[in-house]
KEMARNU-725877 format. One record per residue (C-alpha): x, y, z negated. Coordinates in steps of 0.2 Angstrom, whole numbers, plus 5000, padded with zeros to 4 digits. Layout:
 east north   up
    X     Y    Z
...
//
This chain:
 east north   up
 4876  4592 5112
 4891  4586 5122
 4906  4597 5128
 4905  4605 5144
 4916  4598 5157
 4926  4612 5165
 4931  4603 5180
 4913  4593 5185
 4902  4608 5191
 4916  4616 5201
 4920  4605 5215
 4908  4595 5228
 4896  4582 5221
 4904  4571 5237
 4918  4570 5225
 4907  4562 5210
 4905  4541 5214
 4905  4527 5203
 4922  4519 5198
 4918  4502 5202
 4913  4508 5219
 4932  4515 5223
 4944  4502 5214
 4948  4512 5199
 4959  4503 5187
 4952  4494 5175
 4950  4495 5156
 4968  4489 5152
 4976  4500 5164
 4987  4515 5158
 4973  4529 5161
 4959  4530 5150
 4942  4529 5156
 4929  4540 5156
 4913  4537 5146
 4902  4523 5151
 4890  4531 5165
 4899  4546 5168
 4908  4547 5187
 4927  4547 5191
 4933  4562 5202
 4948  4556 5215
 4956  4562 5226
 4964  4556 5244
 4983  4558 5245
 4997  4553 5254
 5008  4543 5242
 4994  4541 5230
 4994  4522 5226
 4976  4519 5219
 4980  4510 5200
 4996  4504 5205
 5014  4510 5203
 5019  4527 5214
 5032  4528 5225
 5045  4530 5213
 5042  4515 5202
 5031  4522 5187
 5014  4519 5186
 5004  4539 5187
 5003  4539 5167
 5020  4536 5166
 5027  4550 5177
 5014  4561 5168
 5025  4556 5152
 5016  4544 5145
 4997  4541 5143
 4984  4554 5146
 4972  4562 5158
 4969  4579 5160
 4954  4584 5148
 4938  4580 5153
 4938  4570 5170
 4949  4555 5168
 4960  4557 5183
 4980  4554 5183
 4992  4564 5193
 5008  4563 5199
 5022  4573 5194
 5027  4581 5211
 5011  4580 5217
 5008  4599 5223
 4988  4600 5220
 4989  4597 5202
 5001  4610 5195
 4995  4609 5179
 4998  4591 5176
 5013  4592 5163
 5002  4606 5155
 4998  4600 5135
 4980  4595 5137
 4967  4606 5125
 4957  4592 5116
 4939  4593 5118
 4928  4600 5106
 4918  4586 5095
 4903  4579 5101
 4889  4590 5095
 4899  4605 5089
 4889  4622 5091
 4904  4630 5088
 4914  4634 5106
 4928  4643 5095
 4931  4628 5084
 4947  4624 5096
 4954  4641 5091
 4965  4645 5075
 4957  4650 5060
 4962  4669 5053
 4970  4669 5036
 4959  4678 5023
 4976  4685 5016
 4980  4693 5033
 4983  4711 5030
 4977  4716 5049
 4960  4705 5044
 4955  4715 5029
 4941  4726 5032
 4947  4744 5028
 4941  4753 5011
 4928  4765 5015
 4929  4781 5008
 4948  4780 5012
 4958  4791 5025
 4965  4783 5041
 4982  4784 5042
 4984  4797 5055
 4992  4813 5059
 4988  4822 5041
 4997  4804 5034
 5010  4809 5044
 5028  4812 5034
 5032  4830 5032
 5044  4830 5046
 5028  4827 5060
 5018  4837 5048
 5014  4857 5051
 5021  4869 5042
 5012  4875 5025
 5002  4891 5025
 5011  4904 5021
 4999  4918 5013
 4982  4923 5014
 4983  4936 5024
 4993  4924 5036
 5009  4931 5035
 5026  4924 5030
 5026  4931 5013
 5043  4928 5005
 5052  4934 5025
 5041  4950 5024
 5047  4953 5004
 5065  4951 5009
 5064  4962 5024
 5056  4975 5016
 5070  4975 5006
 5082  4976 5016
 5073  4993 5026
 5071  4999 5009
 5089  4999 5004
 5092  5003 5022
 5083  5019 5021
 5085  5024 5002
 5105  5022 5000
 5111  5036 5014
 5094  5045 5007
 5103  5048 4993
 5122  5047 4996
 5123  5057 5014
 5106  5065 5020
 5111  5066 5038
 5117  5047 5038
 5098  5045 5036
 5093  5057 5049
 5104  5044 5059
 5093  5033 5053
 5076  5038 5058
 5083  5043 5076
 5087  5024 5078
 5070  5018 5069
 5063  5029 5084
 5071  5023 5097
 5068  5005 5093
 5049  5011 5093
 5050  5020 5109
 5056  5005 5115
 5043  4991 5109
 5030  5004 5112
 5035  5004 5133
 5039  4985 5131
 5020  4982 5125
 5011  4995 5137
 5023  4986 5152
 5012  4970 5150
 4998  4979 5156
 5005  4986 5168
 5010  5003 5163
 5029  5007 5164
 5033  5024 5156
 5050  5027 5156
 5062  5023 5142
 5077  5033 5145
 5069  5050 5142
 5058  5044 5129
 5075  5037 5118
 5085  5052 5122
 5068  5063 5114
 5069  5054 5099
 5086  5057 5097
 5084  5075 5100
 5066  5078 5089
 5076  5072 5073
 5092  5084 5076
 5082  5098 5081
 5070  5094 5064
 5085  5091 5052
 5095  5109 5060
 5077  5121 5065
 5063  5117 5057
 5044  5113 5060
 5046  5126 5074
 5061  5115 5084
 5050  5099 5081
 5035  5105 5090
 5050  5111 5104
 5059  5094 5105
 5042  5086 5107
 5038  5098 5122
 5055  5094 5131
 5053  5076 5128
 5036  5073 5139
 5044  5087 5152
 5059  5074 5152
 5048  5059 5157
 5036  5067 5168
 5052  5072 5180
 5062  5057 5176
 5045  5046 5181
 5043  5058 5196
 5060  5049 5205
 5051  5032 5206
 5037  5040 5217
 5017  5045 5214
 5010  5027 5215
 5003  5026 5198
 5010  5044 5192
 4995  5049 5181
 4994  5031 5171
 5012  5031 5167
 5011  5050 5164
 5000  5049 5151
 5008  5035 5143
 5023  5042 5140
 5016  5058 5133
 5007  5047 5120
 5020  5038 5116
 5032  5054 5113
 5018  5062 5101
 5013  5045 5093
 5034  5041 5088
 5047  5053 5089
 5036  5069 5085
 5025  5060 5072
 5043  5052 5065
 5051  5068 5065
 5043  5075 5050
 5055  5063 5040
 5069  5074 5046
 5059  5089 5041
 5055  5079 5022
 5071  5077 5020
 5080  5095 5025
 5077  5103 5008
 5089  5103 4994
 5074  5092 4984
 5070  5082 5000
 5078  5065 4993
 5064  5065 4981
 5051  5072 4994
 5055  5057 5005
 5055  5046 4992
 5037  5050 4985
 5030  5049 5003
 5038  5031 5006
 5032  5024 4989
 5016  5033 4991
 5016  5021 5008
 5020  5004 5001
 5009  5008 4984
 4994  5008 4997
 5002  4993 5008
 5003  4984 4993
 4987  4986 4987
 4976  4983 4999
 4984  4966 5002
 4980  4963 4984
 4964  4967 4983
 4959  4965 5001
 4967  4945 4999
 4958  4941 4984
 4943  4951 4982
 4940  4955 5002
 4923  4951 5005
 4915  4965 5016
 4926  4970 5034
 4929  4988 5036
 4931  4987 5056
 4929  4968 5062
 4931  4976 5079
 4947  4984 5077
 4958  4974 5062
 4946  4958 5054
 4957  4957 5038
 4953  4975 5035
 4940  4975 5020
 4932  4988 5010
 4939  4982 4996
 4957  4981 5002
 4954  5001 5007
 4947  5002 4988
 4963  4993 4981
 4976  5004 4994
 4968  5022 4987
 4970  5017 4970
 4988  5009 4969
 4992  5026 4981
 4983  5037 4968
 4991  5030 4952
 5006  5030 4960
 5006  5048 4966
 5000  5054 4950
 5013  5046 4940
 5028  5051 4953
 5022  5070 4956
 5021  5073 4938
 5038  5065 4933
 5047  5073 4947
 5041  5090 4954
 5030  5094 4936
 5014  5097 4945
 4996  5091 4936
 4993  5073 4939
 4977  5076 4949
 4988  5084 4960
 4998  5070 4963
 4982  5058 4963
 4975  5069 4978
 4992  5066 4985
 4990  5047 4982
 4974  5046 4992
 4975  5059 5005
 4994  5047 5011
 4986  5030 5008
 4969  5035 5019
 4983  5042 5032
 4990  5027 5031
 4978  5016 5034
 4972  5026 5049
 4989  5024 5057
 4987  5006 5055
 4969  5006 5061
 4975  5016 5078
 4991  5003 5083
 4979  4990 5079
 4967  4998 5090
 4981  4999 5103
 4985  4981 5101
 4969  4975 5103
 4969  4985 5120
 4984  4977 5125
 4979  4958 5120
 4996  4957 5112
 4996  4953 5089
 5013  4961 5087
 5023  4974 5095
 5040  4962 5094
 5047  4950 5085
 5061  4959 5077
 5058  4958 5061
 5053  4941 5052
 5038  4941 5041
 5031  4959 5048
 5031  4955 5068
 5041  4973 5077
 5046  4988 5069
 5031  4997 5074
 5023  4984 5065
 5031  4994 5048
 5030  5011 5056
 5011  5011 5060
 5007  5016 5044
 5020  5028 5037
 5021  5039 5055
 5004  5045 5051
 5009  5048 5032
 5024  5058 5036
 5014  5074 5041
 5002  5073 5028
 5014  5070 5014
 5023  5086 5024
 5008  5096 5021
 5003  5094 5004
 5022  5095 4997
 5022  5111 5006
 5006  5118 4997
 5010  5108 4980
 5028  5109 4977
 5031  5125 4989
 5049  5125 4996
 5061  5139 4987
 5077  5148 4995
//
C-alpha cells in the first residue's frame, strides 16, 4: 500500500497531464521525477522558465537550495515565487512503501519517560490532600469541634479572673459580674438585631449595673426591684424611637433583663455572706464539674442525642457523665467545706449540673431561632461570653436556694 499523496486529490484533475506532453525536464535535470506513470502537476507563471534557469541565473533546484521537490508531487519552485510559500519548508519524507503504520514518521516515546509511565493503581493522585501543609486545612481540633487548648486557656484566664478578687476584695468581684452582665446584655441585643429586633442597650447595661449593687447592698428583696426598674427603663427609653415595632422590642428587652442581669445577680447575692467566697466557689466548680463531664463522656461514649432538634452534640450519655462529675464533686466540696452529709452535697451536684444543662439547652434554643452558632466571638475557643454564661446563669439561683436550705445563712 503506497503513501497517500496530500497534494493530488486537492486540486483540479486539469492540472494532472503527462510530462512528456508539457516538456518537463528530463531525467538528468536538477528535479527529481515522479514514478514512472504517475503525472506532473505545473503551474503557469510569469517568470517561470519551464526546465531551464529562472530569472536570476539558477536553475528552480538551485534557488530552492539545492535538489529536491516538495513531497509527493515532483514540482520545483521558485524562491520568491508568492504561491508556493512553503517551498524553503524541510520537506517531511514519505512514509515507506507499504507501511500500515501512518504514525511511523512520528517520534517514538521513551519507555524511561516519567510522563509515559502508566500510574500505580491503588496510589493517591497528587492533589489537594498532597498538598504541603501551608495549602493544606487546618487539623481538627476536638471532637466536639471546638478549639480545645484556646478554650483550656481561656477558661483560665475567667477562672483566675473571677476567683482572685473573690477572695482578696469581694466587691472588686461584684465589679466583676456587673461587667460580665453588660458584655451579655450587649451580645444578647447584637444577636436579636439580626433578626430584626432592636431592644435597647442603654437601659439594659445601666440594669445590670444597678441589679448587682442593689444585690450585694439589699438582698433578694432589691434584686427582684432592680429587675423591675430595669424593663420600666427600656419600655420608656424604647418609647422615644416611636410605636413601630414597640410590642416585639418590648418583649425582647424584658427577656433579656430577666434572662441576664436578674438571673446574674444571684452571684452578687452568693457572695454577700461572710462565708460567700466559698458559696460561690462550690457553685462555679459545681458548673465546670458538669461542663466537663459531659464533654468527656458525651465525646467518647455519646451514642444516643438528647434533643437533635435543639443542640445535636447533646447525648444522654454526656447528661449521664455531667450529673456524675457534678454529683461527686458536690459531695466532696459540701462535706469538706460547710460539714454537711455527703448526699446532701450530691443532691447539690445534680440538682446545679441539670440547671445547667437547661441553661445551655434554652440559649441554644435561642440560637437556633436566630440562625446564628455563637453569640460573638470574644472569647477564643468558647465563641461569646454568653457562650460561658448560658450555663452558670441558670445554676446561680439553684445553688442560691439549696445553700440557703443546706447551709442556712447565720447573723
Amino acid at each position: 500500500m503506497s503513501a497517500v499523496d496530500p497534494h493530488s486529490s486537492a486540486e483540479p484533475h486539469g492540472w494532472e497531464r503527462p510530462a512528456h506532453s508539457r516538456g518537463v525536464p528530463p531525467a538528468d535535470s536538477d528535479a527529481v521525477p515522479r514514478e514512472v506513470g504517475a503525472g506532473v502537476r505545473h503551474r503557469e507563471t510569469p517568470g517561470y522558465d519551464h526546465g531551464g534557469p529562472s530569472q536570476h541565473g539558477r536553475s528552480p533546484a538551485e534557488s530552492m537550495g539545492g535538489p529536491g521537490r516538495i513531497p509527493g508531487n515532483g514540482h520545483q519552485a521558485p524562491v520568491d515565487d508568492r504561491d508556493y510559500p512553503t517551498a524553503r519548508q524541510t520537506p517531511v519524507p514519505d512514509a515507506p512503501v507499504g507501511s500500515e503504520h501512518p504514525t511511523a514518521q512520528l517520534q517514538p516515546v521513551r519507555d524511561d519517560d516519567p510522563a509515559a509511565q502508566p500510574r500505580p493503581r491503588g496510589r493517591r493522585r497528587a492533589g489537594r490532600r498532597r498538598a504541603t501543609g501551608a495549602a493544606a486545612g487546618p487539623p481538627s481540633s476536638g471532637k466536639a469541634g471546638r478549639n480545645l487548648p484556646a478554650a483550656i486557656g481561656v477558661g483560665v484566664g475567667l477562672g483566675a479572673l473571677i476567683l482572685v478578687p473573690l477572695f482578696l476584695y469581694p466587691f472588686a468581684f461584684v465589679v466583676v459580674v456587673a461587667g460580665a452582665l453588660v458584655v451579655g446584655c450587649w451580645e444578647m441585643t447584637r444577636a436579636v438585631g439580626r433578626a430584626g429586633v432592636h431592644p435597647p442597650l442603654v437601659p439594659l447595661a445601666a440594669g445590670s449595673v444597678l441589679v448587682s449593687g442593689l444585690a450585694w447592698f439589699a438582698g433578694p428583696d432589691a434584686l427582684t426591684l432592680g429587675l423591675a426598674v430595669t424593663v420600666l427603663g427600656t419600655l420608656v427609653w424604647r418609647l422615644g424611637d416611636g410605636l413601630a415595632g414597640f410590642r416585639r422590642d418590648a418583649l425582647a428587652a424584658t427577656l433579656i433583663a430577666v434572662y441576664v442581669p436578674f438571673l446574674g445577680g444571684f452571684a452578687a447575692l452568693l457572695a454577700a455572706p461572710e462565708d460567700g467566697a466559698l458559696r460561690v466557689l462550690v457553685t462555679l466548680t459545681a458548673v465546670v464539674l458538669s461542663d466537663t463531664g459531659g464533654y468527656a463522656a458525651g465525646a467518647n461514649f455519646g451514642r444516643h442525642p438528647m434533643a437533635p432538634t435543639i443542640s445535636p452534640k447533646k447525648s444522654w450519655e454526656g447528661l449521664a457523665g455531667s450529673l456524675g462529675a457534678a454529683a461527686l464533686g458536690g459531695a466532696l466540696l459540701i462535706w469538706l467545706l460547710f460539714d454537711v452529709a455527703p448526699w446532701w452535697g450530691a443532691l447539690f451536684g445534680v440538682a446545679v449540673s441539670a440547671a445547667a444543662v437547661l441553661g445551655d439547652l434554652a440559649e441554644s434554643m435561642i440560637k437556633r431561632d436566630l440562625g446564628v452558632k455563637d453569640m460573638s466571638n470574644l472569647l477564643p475557643g468558647h465563641g461569646g461570653l454568653m457562650d460561658r454564661l448560658d450555663s452558670v446563669l441558670f445554676a446561680l439561683p439553684t445553688a442560691y436556694l439549696l445553700l440557703a436550705l443546706f447551709v442556712p445563712v447565720t447573723g
